[in-house]
C-alpha positions in Angstrom: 40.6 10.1 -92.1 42.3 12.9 -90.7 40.3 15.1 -88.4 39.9 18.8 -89.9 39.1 20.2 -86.1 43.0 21.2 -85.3 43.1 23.0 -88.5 40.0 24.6 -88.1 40.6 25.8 -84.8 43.9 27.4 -85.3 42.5 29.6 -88.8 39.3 30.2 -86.6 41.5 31.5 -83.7 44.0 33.5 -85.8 40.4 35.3 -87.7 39.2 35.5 -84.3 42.3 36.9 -82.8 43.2 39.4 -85.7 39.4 41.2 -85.4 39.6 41.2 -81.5 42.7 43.1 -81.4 41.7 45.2 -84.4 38.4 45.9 -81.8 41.0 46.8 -79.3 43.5 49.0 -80.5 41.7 50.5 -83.9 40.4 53.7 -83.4 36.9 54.5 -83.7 35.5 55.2 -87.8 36.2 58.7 -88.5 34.1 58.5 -91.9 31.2 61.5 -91.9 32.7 62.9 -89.0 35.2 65.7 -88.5 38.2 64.8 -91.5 41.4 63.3 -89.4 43.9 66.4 -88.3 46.9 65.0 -90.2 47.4 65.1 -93.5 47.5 61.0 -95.0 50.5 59.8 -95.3 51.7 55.8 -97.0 52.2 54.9 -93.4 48.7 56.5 -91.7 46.9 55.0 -94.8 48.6 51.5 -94.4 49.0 51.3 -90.7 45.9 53.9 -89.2 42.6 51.2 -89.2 39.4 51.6 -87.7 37.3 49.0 -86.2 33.8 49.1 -88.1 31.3 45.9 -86.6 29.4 45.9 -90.1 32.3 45.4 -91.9 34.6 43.5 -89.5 32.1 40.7 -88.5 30.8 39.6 -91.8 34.4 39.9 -93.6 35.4 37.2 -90.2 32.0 34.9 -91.0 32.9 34.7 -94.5 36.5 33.5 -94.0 35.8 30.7 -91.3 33.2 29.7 -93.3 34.6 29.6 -96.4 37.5 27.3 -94.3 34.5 25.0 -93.2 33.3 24.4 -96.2 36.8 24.0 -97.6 37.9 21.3 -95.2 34.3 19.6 -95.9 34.5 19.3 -99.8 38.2 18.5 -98.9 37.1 15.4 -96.6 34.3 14.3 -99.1 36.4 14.5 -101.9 40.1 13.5 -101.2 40.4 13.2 -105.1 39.5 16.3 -106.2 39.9 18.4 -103.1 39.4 22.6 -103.5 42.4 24.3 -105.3 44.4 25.9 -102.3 44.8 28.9 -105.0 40.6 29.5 -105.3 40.9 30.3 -100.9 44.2 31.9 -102.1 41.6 34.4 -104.4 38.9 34.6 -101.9 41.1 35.6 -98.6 42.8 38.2 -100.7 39.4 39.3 -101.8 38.3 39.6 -98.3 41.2 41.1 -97.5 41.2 43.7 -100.2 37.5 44.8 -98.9 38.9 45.2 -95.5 41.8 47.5 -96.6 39.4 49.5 -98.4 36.6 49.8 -95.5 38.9 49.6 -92.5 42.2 50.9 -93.3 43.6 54.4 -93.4 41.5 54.8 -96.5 38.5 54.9 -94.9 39.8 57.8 -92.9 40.2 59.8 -95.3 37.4 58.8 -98.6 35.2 61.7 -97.1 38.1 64.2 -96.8 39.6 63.7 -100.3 37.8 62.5 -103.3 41.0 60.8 -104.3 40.9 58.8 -101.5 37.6 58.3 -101.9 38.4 56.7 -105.5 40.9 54.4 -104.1 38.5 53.2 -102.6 36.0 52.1 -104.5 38.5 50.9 -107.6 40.4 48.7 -104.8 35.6 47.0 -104.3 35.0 47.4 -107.9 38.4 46.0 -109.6 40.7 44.5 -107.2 37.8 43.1 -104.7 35.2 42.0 -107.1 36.9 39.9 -109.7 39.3 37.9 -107.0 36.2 36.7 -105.5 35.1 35.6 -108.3 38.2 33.8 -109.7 37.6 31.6 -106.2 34.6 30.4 -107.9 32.2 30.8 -105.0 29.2 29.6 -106.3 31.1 26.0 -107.2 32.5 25.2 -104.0 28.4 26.0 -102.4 27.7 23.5 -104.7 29.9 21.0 -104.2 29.5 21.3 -100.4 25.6 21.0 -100.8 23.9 17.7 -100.0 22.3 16.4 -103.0 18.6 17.4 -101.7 20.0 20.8 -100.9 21.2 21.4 -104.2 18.0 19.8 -106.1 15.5 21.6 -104.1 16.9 24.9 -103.2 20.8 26.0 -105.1 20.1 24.7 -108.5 16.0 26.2 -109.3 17.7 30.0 -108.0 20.5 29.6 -110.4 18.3 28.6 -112.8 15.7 31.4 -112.1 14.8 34.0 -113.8 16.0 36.6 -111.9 19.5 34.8 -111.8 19.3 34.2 -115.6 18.5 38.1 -116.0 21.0 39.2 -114.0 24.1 37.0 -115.7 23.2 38.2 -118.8 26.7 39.4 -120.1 24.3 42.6 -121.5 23.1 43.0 -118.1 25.9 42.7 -116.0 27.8 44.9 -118.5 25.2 47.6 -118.5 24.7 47.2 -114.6 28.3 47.7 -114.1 28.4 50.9 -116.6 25.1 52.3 -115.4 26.2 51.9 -111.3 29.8 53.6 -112.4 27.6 56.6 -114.1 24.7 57.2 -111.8 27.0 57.5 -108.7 29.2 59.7 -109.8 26.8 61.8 -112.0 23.4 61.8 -109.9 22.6 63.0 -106.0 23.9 59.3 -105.0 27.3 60.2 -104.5 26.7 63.4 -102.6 24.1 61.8 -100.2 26.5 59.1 -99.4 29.1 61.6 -98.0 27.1 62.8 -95.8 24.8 60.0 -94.6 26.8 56.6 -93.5 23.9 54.5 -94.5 23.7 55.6 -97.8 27.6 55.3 -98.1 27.6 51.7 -97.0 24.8 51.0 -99.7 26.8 52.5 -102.1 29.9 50.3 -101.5 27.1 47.2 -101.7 26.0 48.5 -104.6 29.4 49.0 -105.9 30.9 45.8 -105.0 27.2 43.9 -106.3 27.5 45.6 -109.7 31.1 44.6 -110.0 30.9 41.2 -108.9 28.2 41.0 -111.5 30.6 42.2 -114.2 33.5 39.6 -113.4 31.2 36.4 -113.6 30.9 36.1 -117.1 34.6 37.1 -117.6 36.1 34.8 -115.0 33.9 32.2 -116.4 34.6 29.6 -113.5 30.9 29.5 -112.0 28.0 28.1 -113.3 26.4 30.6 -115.6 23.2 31.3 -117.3 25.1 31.9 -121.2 29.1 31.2 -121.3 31.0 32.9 -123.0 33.8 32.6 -125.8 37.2 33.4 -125.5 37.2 36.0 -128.1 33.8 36.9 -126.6 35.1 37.9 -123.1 38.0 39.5 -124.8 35.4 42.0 -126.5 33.2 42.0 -123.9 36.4 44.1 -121.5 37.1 45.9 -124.4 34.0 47.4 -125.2 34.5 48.6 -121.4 37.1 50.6 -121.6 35.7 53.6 -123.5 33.1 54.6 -121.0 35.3 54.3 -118.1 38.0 56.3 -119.4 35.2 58.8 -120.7 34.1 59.3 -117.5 37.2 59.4 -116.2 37.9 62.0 -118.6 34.8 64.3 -118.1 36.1 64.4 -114.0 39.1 65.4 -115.2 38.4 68.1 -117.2 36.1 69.7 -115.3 36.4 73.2 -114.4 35.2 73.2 -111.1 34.6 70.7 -107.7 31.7 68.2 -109.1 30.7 67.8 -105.3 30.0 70.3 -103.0 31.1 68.3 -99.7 34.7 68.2 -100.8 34.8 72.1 -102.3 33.0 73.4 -98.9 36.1 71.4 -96.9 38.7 73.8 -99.1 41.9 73.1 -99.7 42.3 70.7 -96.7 45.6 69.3 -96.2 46.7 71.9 -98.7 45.4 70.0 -101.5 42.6 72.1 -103.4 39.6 70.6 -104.5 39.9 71.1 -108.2 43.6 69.9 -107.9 42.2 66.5 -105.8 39.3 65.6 -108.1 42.0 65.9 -110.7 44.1 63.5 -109.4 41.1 61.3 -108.6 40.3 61.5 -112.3 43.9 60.6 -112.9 43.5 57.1 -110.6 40.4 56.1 -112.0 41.6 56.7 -115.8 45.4 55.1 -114.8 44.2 52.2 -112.5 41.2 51.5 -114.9 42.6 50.8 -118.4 45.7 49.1 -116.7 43.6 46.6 -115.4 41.7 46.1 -118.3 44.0 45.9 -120.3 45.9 43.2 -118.1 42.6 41.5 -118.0 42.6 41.1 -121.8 46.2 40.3 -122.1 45.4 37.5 -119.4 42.2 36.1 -121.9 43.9 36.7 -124.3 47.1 34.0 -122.9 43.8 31.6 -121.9 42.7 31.6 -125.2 46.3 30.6 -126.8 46.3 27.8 -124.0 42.5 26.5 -124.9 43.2 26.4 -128.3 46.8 24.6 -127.8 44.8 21.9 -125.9 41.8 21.5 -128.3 44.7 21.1 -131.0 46.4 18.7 -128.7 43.2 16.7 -128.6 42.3 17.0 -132.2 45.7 15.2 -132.5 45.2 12.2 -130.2 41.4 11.7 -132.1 42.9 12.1 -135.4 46.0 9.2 -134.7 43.5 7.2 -132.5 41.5 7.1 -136.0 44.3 6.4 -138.0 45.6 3.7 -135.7 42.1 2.0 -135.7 42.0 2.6 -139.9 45.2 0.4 -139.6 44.2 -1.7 -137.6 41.0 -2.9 -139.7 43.2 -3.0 -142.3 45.6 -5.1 -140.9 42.7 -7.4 -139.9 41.0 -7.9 -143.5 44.4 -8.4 -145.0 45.3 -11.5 -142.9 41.8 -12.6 -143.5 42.1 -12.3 -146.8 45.5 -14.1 -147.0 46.9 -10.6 -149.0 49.5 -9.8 -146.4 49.7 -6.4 -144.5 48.8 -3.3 -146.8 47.6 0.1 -146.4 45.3 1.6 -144.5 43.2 2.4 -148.1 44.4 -1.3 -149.9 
């Protein structure tokens, strides 16, 4: 058996090596402090990160010990080892909340709302559902020892706090209540202006969302599975109320929030003209993904449907070829020579 510590050591070093330096040379978070002097640019927002422990550290624990756990199901079970493309989702989930906490974006989310949307659509819709198309909850499973997972993983999945909160209803409603409520309710103001408060609401956020992507990703264990043409409505039905509220942002007459109007037109952007274009993200990037989301169940669906055929086809000649075969057998017993399956 090969040993996994050469392996291990080399992702843990490069992980180890890429948050040191990025401790070293980053600049300090500028978020709730005075906005950055220079207007953001494709290169300051790409290339500008800051160093933020809360983020940084867990984003690090979660990679090497998703690796660990990787290499152990991996050892364990040679035959069936983890799908490299599942660490594939969850690194570039990881990754996508690091671009959206650390990056240049997170310069500039209290400076312009638009930013600021980028932001949470990269937690809510990029984030969210690649983590759960690694099929977390699975792979903690499969890693468990048998006591662990009788005594402890498999009574809180089967909970009813877990059960309430897969619900599709539930993790539909949670998703469209969080997206309401923090844009339409003193949540999003507060969180501007307080850092705490922010970083809940980016939990919350990312919580809510990840919520809303179980019962469409449908890999995980889950309290009530879904059909095909179930998760197919279930993103539709989505759709309306995001683009609505996209919609009432957009048409608003004034700034919604008074920390970006009291800034002015910073960077020579006004504030109406920003939460326009904000609007204009949300309502663009929104129903794109949607809808690539239903195109994508939709192409599962054709392939489920083409394999459930496929096996309906084996059954039905495996029962044909057995008809045959019985009659075959009571025809030389009867001395009548081969006939038909029906005599």
């Amino acid at each position: 058996m090969r040993s996994p510590r050469p392996a291990l050591a080399r992702v843990v070093g490069v992980v180890g090596g890429a948050f040191a330096a990025l401790g070293v040379f980053a600049e300090p978070v500028a978020a709730h402090g005075p906005p950055p002097v220079d207007p953001p640019t494709p290169a300051s927002l790409a290339l500008d990160w800051t160093f933020e422990p809360s983020v940084a550290i867990p984003i690090a624990l979660l990679a090497i010990g998703w690796v660990v756990m990787v290499d152990r199901i991996d050892r364990h079970h040679p035959g069936s080892p983890v799908p490299l493309k599942r660490t594939v989702f969850f690194m570039a989930g990881l990754a996508s909340i690091a671009i959206a906490l650390m990056s240049g974006i997170a310069r500039y989310d209290t400076a312009l709302f638009s930013i600021h949307m980028v932001q949470h659509l990269l937690l809510m819709l990029v984030a969210a559902p690649l983590l759960a198309l690694s099929a977390p909850v699975t792979q903690v499973l499969r890693v468990a020892s048998p006591r662990v997972r009788r005594r402890v993983l498999l009574p809180i999945l089967d909970s009813a706090v877990v059960k309430a909160l897969g619900h599709p209803v539930v993790a539909w409603l949670s998703f469209t209540l969080v997206l309401y409520l923090s844009h339409f309710s003193p949540l999003f103001e507060a969180a501007l202006e307080d850092p705490f408060i922010h970083d809940l609401e980016h939990v919350l956020f990312l919580a809510a969302a990840l919520l809303f992507w179980w019962p469409i990703v449908a890999l995980d264990p889950a309290p009530r599975r879904l059909s095909h043409p179930a998760r197919i409505g279930y993103v539709l039905v989505q759709m309306p109320p995001s683009s609505f509220l996209a919609m009432v942002v957009l048409f608003a007459n004034s700034a919604l929030y008074s920390h970006y109007a009291a800034l002015g037109s910073i960077y020579g952007i006004d504030p109406l003209a920003d939460q326009q274009l904000a609007a204009g993200i949300m309502w663009f990037v929104s129903d794109a993904i949607l809808i690539g989301t239903i195109m994508l169940l939709v192409a599962g669906w054709m392939r489920h449907e083409e394999r459930d055929q496929v096996a309906a086809d084996r059954r039905t000649a495996a029962a044909k070829a057995a008809i045959d075969e019985r009659a075959e057998r009571l025809a030389r017993r009867t001395g009548r020579g081969p006939v038909g399956p029906y005599g």
